[in-house]
N, C-alpha and C positions, 0 to 999 in steps of 0.2 A: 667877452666876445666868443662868441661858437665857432670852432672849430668845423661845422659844415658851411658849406655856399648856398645863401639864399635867394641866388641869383644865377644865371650862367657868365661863365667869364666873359668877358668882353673881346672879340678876338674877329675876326674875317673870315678865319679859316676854320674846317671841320672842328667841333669839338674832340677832344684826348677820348674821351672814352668813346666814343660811336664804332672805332672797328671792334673795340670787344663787345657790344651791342648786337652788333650782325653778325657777330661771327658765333654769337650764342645763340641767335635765334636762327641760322644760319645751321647748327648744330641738332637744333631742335627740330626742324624742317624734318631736316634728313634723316632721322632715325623717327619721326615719328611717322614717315611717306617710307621708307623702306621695312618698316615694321608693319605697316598697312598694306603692301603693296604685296606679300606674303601671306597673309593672316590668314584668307579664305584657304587658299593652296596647304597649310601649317595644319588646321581644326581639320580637315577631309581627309589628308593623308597620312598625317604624323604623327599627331594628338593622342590617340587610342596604341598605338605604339611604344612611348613612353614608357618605362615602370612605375606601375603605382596608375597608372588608368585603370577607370573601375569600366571601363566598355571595351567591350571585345570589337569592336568593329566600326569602321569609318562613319562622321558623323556626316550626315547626308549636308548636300550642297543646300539644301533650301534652309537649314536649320543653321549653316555656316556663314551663309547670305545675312540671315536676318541676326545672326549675334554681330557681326559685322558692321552693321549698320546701328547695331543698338549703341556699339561701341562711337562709331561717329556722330555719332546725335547727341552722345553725351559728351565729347569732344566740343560741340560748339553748342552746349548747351550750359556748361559747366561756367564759363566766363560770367555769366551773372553772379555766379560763387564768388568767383575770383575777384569782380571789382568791388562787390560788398565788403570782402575780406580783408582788398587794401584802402576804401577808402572809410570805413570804423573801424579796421583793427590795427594794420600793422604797418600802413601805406605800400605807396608801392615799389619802393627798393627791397625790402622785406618779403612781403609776398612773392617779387622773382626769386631772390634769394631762396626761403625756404619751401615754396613747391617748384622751384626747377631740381632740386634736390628730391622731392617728394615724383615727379617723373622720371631722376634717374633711379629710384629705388623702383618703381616700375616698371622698370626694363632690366633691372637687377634682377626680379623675381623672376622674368619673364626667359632670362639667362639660364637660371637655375632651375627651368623645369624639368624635371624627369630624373634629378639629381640622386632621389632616394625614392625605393619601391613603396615608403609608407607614409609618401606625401602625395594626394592624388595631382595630376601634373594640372585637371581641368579646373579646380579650384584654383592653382596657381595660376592659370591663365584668367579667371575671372579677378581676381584680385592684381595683378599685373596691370591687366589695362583699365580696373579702376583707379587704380595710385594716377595712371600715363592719364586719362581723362583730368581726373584732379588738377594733375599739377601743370598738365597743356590750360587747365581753364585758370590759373592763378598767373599764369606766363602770357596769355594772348592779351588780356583789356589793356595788363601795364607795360608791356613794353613800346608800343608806339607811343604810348603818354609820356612812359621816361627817355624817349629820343626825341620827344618834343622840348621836354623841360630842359634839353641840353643848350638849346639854342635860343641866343637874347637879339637885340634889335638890330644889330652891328651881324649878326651873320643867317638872321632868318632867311636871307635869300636862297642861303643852300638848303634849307628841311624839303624841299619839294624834290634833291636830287636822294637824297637818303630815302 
C-alpha cells in the first residue's frame, strides 16, 4: 500500500493543507507585485549606481519601460514551461516545490546586487528576474490544479469559496 493519497480525504470541512497553499501563493503575490511595483523606479535611478555598473548614467525611462515589460510578458508567458514540465516531468507537487525555490533564488540574486564591484549589478538583474520568470511560470498553471486535487465529493462545495 502507498504511503501517498490517491484521493482527497473524505471530510466537509476545508482541506489540512489549503492555508499553507495560500499563504504560499499569498507569499508569492507579494514579492513578486512589490518587486514590480519598484523595478521601473530601481533600472532609472539606482541601477548605474551600484558597484560594478559598467554605465555611468541613468538608464532612460523608455528603455526601463520596455525591459519591464519584457520581464512580464515572460511572467505569463513562461507557464506553458511550467505545465509541460509538470505534466511529463516531475508532476505538479514537484514542479511547485522546486521552482518556487528556483524564484526564491531570484530574488536572492536580486538581493545581492551591487554586493561586489566585479560583478556587473545589470547582468544580475537580468538573471534575477529570469530565475523570478522561471519559477512564477512553474508556480501559476499548478497551483490552482493542486487546490483543486485537494477536494473530493463530500467537500467540493467549498472550491469556489477558495
Amino acid at each position: 500500500m502507498s504511503k501517498y493519497l490517491t484521493a482527497p480525504v473524505p471530510t466537509k470541512n476545508y482541506p489540512g493543507g489549503i492555508p499553507y497553499i495560500i499563504g504560499n501563493e499569498a507569499a508569492e503575490r507579494f514579492s513578486f507585485y512589490g518587486m514590480k511595483a519598484i523595478l521601473v523606479v530601481f533600472m532609472t535611478s539606482y541601477l548605474y549606481l551600484l558597484p560594478g555598473s559598467l554605465i555611468n548614467e541613468p538608464m532612460q525611462n523608455a528603455e526601463a519601460v520596455a525591459n519591464y515589460h519584457w520581464f512580464t510578458s515572460a511572467v505569463y508567458f513562461t507557464p506553458i514551461f511550467g505545465a509541460l514540465i509538470a505534466d511529463i516531468f516531475l508532476g505538479k507537487y514537484l514542479t511547485i516545490m522546486i521552482l518556487s525555490i528556483v524564484y526564491c533564488l531570484g530574488h536572492g540574486v536580486l538581493a545581492f546586487m551591487g554586493i561586489h564591484e566585479d560583478i556587473n549589478p545589470g547582468l544580475m538583474l537580468l538573471i534575477g528576474l529570469g530565475l523570478i520568470a522561471f519559477g512564477s511560470g512553474g508556480i501559476k498553471p499548478c497551483v490552482s490544479a493542486h487546490v483543486g486535487d485537494q477536494f473530493g465529493k463530500t467537500n467540493q462545495y467549498l472550491l469556489n469559496k477558495v
